[in-house]
C-alpha positions as semicolon CSV with decimal commas, in nm:
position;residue;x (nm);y (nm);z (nm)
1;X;-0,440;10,610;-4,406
2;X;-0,370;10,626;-4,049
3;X;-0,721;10,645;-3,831
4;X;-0,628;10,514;-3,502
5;X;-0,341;10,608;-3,294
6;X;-0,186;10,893;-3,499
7;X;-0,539;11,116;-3,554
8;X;-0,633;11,046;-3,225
9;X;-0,344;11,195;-3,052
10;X;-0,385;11,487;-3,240
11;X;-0,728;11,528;-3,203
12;X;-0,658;11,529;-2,781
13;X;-0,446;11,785;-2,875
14;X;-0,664;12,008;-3,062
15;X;-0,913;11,927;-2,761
16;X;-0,669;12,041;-2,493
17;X;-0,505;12,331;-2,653
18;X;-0,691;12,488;-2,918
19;X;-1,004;12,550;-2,692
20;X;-1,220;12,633;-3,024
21;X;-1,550;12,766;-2,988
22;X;-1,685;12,445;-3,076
23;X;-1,615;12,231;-2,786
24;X;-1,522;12,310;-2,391
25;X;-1,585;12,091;-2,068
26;X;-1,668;12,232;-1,710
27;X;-1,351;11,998;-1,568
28;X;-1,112;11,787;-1,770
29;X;-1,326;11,452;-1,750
30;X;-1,094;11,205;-1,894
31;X;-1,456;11,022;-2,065
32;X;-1,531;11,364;-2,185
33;X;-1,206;11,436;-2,339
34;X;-1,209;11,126;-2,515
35;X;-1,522;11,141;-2,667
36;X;-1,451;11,461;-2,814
37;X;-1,162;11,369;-2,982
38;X;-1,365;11,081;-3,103
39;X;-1,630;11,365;-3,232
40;X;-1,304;11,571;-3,356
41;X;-1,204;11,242;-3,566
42;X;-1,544;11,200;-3,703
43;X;-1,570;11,525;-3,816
44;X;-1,266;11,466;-3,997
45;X;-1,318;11,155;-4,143
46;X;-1,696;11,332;-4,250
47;X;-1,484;11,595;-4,448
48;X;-1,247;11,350;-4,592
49;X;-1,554;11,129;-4,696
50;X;-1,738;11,462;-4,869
51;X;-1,447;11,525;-5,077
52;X;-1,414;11,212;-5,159
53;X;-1,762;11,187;-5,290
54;X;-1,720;11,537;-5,423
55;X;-1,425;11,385;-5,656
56;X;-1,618;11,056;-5,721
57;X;-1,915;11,250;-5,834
58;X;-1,692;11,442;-6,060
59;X;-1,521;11,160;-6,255
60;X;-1,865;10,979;-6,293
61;X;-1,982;11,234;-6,499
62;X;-1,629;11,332;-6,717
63;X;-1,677;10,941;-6,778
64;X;-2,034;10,941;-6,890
65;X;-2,165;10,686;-6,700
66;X;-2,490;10,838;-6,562
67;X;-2,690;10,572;-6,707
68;X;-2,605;10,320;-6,418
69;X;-2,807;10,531;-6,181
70;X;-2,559;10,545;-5,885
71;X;-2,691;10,668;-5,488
72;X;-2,602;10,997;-5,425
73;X;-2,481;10,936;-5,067
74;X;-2,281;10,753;-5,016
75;X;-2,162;10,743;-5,351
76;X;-2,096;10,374;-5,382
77;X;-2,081;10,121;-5,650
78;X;-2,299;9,790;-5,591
79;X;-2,157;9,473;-5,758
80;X;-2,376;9,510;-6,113
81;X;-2,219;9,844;-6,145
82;X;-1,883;9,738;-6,101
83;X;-1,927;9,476;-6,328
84;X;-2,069;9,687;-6,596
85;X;-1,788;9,967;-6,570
86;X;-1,527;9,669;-6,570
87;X;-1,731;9,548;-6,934
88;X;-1,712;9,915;-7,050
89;X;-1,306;9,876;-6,958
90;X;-1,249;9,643;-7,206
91;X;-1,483;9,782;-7,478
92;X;-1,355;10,119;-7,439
93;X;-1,097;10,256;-7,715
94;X;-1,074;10,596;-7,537
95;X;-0,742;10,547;-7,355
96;X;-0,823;10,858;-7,158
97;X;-1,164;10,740;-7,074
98;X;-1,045;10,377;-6,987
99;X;-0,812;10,518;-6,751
100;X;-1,143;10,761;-6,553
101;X;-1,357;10,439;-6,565
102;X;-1,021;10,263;-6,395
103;X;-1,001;10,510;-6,190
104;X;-1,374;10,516;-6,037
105;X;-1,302;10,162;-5,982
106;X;-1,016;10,216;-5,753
107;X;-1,136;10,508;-5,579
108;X;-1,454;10,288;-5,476
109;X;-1,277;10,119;-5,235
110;X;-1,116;10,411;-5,094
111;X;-1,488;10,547;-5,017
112;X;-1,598;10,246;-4,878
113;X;-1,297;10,233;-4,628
114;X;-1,393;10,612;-4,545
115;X;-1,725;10,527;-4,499
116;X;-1,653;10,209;-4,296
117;X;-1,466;10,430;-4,076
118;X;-1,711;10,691;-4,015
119;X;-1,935;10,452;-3,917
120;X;-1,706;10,260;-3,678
121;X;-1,631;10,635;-3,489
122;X;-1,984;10,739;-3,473
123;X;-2,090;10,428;-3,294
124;X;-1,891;10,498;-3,023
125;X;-2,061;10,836;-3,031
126;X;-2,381;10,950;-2,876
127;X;-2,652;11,042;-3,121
128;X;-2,632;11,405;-3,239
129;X;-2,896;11,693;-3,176
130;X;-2,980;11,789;-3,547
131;X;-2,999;12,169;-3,526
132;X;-3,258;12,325;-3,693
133;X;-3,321;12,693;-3,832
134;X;-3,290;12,952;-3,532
135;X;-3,203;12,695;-3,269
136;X;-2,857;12,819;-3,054
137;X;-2,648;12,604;-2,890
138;X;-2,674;12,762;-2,589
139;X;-3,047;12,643;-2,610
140;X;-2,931;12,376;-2,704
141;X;-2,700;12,255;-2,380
142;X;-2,963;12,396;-2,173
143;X;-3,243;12,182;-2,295
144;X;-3,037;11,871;-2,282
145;X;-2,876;11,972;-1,891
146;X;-3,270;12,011;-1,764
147;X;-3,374;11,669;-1,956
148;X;-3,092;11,539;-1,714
149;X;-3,245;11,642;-1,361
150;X;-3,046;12,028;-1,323
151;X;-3,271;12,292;-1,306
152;X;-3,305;12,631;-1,465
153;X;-3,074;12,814;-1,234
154;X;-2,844;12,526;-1,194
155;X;-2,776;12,467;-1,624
156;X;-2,709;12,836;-1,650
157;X;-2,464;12,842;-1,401
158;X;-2,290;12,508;-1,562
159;X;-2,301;12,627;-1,927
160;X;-2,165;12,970;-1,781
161;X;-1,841;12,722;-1,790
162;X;-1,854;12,635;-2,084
163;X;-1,768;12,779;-2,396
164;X;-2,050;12,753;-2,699
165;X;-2,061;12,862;-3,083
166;X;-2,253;13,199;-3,154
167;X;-2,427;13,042;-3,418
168;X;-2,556;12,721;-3,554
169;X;-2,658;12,647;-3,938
170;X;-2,930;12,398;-3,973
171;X;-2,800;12,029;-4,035
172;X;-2,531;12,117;-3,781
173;X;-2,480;11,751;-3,517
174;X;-2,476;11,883;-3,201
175;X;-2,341;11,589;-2,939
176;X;-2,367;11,639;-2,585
177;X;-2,144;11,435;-2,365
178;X;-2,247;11,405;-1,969
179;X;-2,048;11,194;-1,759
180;X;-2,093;11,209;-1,382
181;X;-2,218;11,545;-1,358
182;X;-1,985;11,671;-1,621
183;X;-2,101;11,846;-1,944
184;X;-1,901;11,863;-2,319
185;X;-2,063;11,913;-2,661
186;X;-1,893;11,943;-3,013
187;X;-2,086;12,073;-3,321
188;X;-2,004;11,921;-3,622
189;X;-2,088;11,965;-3,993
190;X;-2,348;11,698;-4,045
191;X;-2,561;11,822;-4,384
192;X;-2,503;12,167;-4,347
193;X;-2,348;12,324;-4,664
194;X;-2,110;12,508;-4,448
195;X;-1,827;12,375;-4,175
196;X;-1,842;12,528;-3,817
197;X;-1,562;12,700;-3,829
198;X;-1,655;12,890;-4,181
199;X;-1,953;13,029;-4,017
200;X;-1,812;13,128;-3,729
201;X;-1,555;13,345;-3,948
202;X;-1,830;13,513;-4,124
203;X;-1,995;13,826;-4,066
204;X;-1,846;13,842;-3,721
205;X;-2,069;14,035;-3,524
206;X;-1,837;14,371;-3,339
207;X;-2,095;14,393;-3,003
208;X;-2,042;14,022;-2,925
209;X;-1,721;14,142;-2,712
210;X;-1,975;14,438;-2,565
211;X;-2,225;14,169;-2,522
212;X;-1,987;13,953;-2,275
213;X;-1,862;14,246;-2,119
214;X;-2,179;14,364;-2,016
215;X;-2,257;14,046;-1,912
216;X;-1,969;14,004;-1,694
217;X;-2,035;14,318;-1,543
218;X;-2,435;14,210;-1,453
219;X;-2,324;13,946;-1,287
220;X;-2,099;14,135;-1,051
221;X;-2,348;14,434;-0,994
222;X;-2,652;14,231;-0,991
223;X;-2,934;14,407;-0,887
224;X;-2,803;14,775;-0,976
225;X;-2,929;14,919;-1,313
226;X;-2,681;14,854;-1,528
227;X;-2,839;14,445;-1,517
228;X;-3,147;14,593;-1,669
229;X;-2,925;14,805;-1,907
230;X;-2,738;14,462;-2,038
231;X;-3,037;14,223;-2,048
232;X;-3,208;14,497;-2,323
233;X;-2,860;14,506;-2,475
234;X;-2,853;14,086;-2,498
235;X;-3,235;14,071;-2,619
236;X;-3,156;14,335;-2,884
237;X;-2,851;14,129;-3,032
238;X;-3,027;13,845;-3,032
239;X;-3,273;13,922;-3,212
240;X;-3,008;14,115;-3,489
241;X;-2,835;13,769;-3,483
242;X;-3,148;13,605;-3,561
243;X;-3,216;13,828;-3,821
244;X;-2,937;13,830;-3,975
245;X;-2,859;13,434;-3,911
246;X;-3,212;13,354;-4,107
247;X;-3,092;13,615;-4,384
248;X;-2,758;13,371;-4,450
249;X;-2,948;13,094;-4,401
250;X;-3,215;13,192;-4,696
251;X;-2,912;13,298;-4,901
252;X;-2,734;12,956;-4,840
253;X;-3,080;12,802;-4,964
254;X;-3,137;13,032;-5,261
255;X;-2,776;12,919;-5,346
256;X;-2,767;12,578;-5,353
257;X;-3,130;12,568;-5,519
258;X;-2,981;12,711;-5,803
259;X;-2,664;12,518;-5,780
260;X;-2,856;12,189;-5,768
261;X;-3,091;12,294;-6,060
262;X;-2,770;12,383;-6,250
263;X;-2,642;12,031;-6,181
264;X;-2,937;11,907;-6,252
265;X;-2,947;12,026;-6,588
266;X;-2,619;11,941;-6,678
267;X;-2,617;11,606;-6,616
268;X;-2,968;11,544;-6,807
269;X;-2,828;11,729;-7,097
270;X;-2,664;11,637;-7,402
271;X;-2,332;11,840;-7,474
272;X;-2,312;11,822;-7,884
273;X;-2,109;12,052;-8,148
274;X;-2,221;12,064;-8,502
275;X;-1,972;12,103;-8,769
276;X;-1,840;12,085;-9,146
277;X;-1,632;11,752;-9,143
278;X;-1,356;11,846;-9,315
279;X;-1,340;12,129;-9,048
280;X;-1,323;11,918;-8,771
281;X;-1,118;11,688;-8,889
282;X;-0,892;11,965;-9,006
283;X;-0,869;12,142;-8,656
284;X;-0,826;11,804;-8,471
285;X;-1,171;11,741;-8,321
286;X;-1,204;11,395;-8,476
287;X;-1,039;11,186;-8,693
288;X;-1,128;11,041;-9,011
289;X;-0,986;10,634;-9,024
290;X;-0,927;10,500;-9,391
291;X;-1,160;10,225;-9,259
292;X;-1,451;10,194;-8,977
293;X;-1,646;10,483;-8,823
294;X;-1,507;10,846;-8,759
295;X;-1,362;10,869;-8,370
296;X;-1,250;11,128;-8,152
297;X;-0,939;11,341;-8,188
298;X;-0,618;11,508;-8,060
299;X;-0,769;11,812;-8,000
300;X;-1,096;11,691;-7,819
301;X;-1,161;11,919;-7,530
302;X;-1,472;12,005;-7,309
303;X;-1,503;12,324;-7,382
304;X;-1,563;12,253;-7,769
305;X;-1,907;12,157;-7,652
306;X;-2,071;12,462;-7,630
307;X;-2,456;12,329;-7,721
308;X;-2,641;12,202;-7,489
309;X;-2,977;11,978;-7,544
310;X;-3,205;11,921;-7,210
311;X;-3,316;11,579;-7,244
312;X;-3,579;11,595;-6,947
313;X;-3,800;11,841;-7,243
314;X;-3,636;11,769;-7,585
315;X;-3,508;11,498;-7,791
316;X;-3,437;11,637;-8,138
317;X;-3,197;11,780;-8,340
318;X;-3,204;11,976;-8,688
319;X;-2,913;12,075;-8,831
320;X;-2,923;12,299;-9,136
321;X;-2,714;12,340;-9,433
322;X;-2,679;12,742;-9,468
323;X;-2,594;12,754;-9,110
324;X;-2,305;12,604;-9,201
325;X;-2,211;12,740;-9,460
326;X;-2,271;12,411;-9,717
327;X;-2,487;12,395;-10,012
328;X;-2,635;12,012;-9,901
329;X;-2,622;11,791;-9,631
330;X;-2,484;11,453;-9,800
331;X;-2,423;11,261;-9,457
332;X;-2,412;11,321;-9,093
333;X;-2,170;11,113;-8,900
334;X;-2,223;11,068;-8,480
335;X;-1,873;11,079;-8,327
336;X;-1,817;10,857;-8,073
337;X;-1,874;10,577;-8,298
338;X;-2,028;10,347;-7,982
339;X;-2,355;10,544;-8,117
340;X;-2,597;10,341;-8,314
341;X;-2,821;10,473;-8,582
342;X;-3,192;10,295;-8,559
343;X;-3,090;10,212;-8,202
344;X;-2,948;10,505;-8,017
345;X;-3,044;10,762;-8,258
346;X;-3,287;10,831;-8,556
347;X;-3,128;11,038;-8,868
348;X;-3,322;11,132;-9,163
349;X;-3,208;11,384;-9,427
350;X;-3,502;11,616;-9,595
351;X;-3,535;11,576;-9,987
352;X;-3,421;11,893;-10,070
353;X;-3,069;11,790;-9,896
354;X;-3,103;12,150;-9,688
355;X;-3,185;12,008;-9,322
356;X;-3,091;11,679;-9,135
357;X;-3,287;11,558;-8,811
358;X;-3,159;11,374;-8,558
359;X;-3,409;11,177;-8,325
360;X;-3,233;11,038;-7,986
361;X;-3,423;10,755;-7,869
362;X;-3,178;10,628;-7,573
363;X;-3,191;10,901;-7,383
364;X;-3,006;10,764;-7,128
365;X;-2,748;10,669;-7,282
366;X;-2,702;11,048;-7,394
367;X;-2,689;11,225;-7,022
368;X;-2,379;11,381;-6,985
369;X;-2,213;11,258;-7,257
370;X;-2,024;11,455;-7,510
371;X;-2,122;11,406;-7,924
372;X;-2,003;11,560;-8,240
373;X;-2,231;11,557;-8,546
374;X;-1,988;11,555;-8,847
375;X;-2,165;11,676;-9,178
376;X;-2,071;11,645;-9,501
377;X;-2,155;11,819;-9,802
């Protein structure tokens, strides 16, 4: 990974030629240049970093190793963890799930490198201007150009300069870079669930270009009517884009509410399939040893596990006989094998032989994991 000299380069020329709508300068300040390529890299390395936690996130829970209790941000592995996955290494028959839990080990170091070199750009940064809902940026640079001495009249006629995103998405950083009279800004991600640029392509907004015009065309006539005529024009689309920016903004909320519930969910569940033995030995599922406990098979996928149990409301099981088409239940078997009965689970057959009931009492150690009950007539 190259951060330095290569990125750098390229984010001056992004700065210089691109123009985006997310950064501009009244004059080509050399400080001011530099510091938004600094901003450009860190909004880089920021996106790097998510995905990196996005894919971290991902193999924690295909490994099944919620139970350690790992931060959320950043996604990092403190020393007991590390030694506990590398003690699960060398317990753990699962080639395929050796290799994830090898895996999270390696990419931990990659994350803390990203993470060390966020930090390291942002320090050289100014602190950001969290936006919040309905703030502009144009509000924004005008707030922050008055806190530095200019008045009204005077920041309006600088930021008329400068070029400035319609819109802003709360969690957006807004930095503002003033060096010797000169003003910059760049508006990066931060915890937004959307970048910049994405919500600049959306819903574009056709009387933005009508907007400007009559803008420009105020400015030249002044004090004749058609000043008055663009000023209602401007208040009117404002407050459409205000409308309509709160509208995405609930949406966005609504949506990740009930993608976060969904996650939620998921990993406090248990994933299980119940099945006839023979049957899932037969189709590949598991697989029966001469000798020892019954273990997982060729043919175990993810999307056998088609029952889910929430463990934040339930802890039971019962499995019955006619369901499965079997006349008694002679013995239940717990596939992964690294289950124990009496100390993982409770399992306790009725009389009659027609229902088994399985009590988890490690609940942890069933979040997000994957089990097959194996029953036997």
């Amino acid at each position: 990974m190259v951060f330095a000299g290569r990125r750098w380069f390229s984010s001056m020329l992004l700065v210089a030629s691109l123009s985006t709508v997310f950064t501009a300068c009244k004059r080509e300040d050399p400080q001011i240049l530099a510091l938004t390529a600094k901003a450009s890299q860190a909004d880089e390395a920021a996106q790097q970093l998510r995905q990196a936690w996005s894919e971290q996130f991902r193999r924690l829970g295909l490994a099944g190793v919620g139970d350690l209790r790992f931060a959320a941000d950043p996604l990092l592995l403190t020393e007991d963890q590390k030694k506990a996955l590398e003690a699960r290494i060398r317990i753990e028959k699962d080639t395929s799930r050796q290799g994830l839990l090898r895996e999270i080990l390696e990419k931990d170091a990659e994350l803390r490198t990203l993470n060390d070199h966020l930090v390291d750009l942002k320090a050289a940064l100014p602190a950001p201007e969290i936006a919040r809902p309905n703030d502009s940026h144009y509000g924004l640079a005008l707030r922050f150009l008055k806190s530095h001495g200019h008045s009204d009249a005077e920041a309006r006629k600088a930021l008329s300069r400068v070029i400035l995103s319609e819109r802003l998405a709360p969690g957006f950083e807004v930095y503002h870079f003033y060096v010797n009279g000169d003003y910059g800004t760049w508006v990066s991600q931060g915890t937004a669930p959307i970048t910049p640029r994405s919500l600049a392509r959306q819903n574009p907004n056709p009387l933005i270009g009508e907007r400007d015009q009559a803008v420009a065309v105020g400015r030249r006539l002044q004090r004749e009517l058609r000043i008055l005529e663009s000023q209602k024009q401007g208040i009117e689309q404002e407050i459409a884009a205000i409308q309509a920016e709160r509208a995405l903004v609930l949406e966005g909320q609504a949506r990740l509410q009930s993608e976060n519930a969904e996650q939620l969910a998921r990993l406090n569940s248990l994933h299980y399939l119940v099945g006839v033995q023979d049957t899932l030995e037969q189709e590949g599922i598991i697989e029966v040893p001469l000798f020892g406990k019954n273990q997982s098979g060729r043919s175990w996928r993810d999307a056998a596990f088609t029952q889910n149990l929430d463990l934040r409301s339930d802890r039971t099981l019962l499995i019955r006989a006619q369901d499965l088409g079997l006349r008694q239940i002679s013995r239940v078997s717990v596939v992964p094998g690294s289950y124990t009965q009496n100390e993982h689970y409770r399992l306790s057959i009725s009389s009659d032989r027609q229902t088994a009931r399985v009590e988890l009492l490690s609940l942890p150690r069933f979040k997000n994991d994957k089990v097959v009950f194996a029953v036997a007539e």
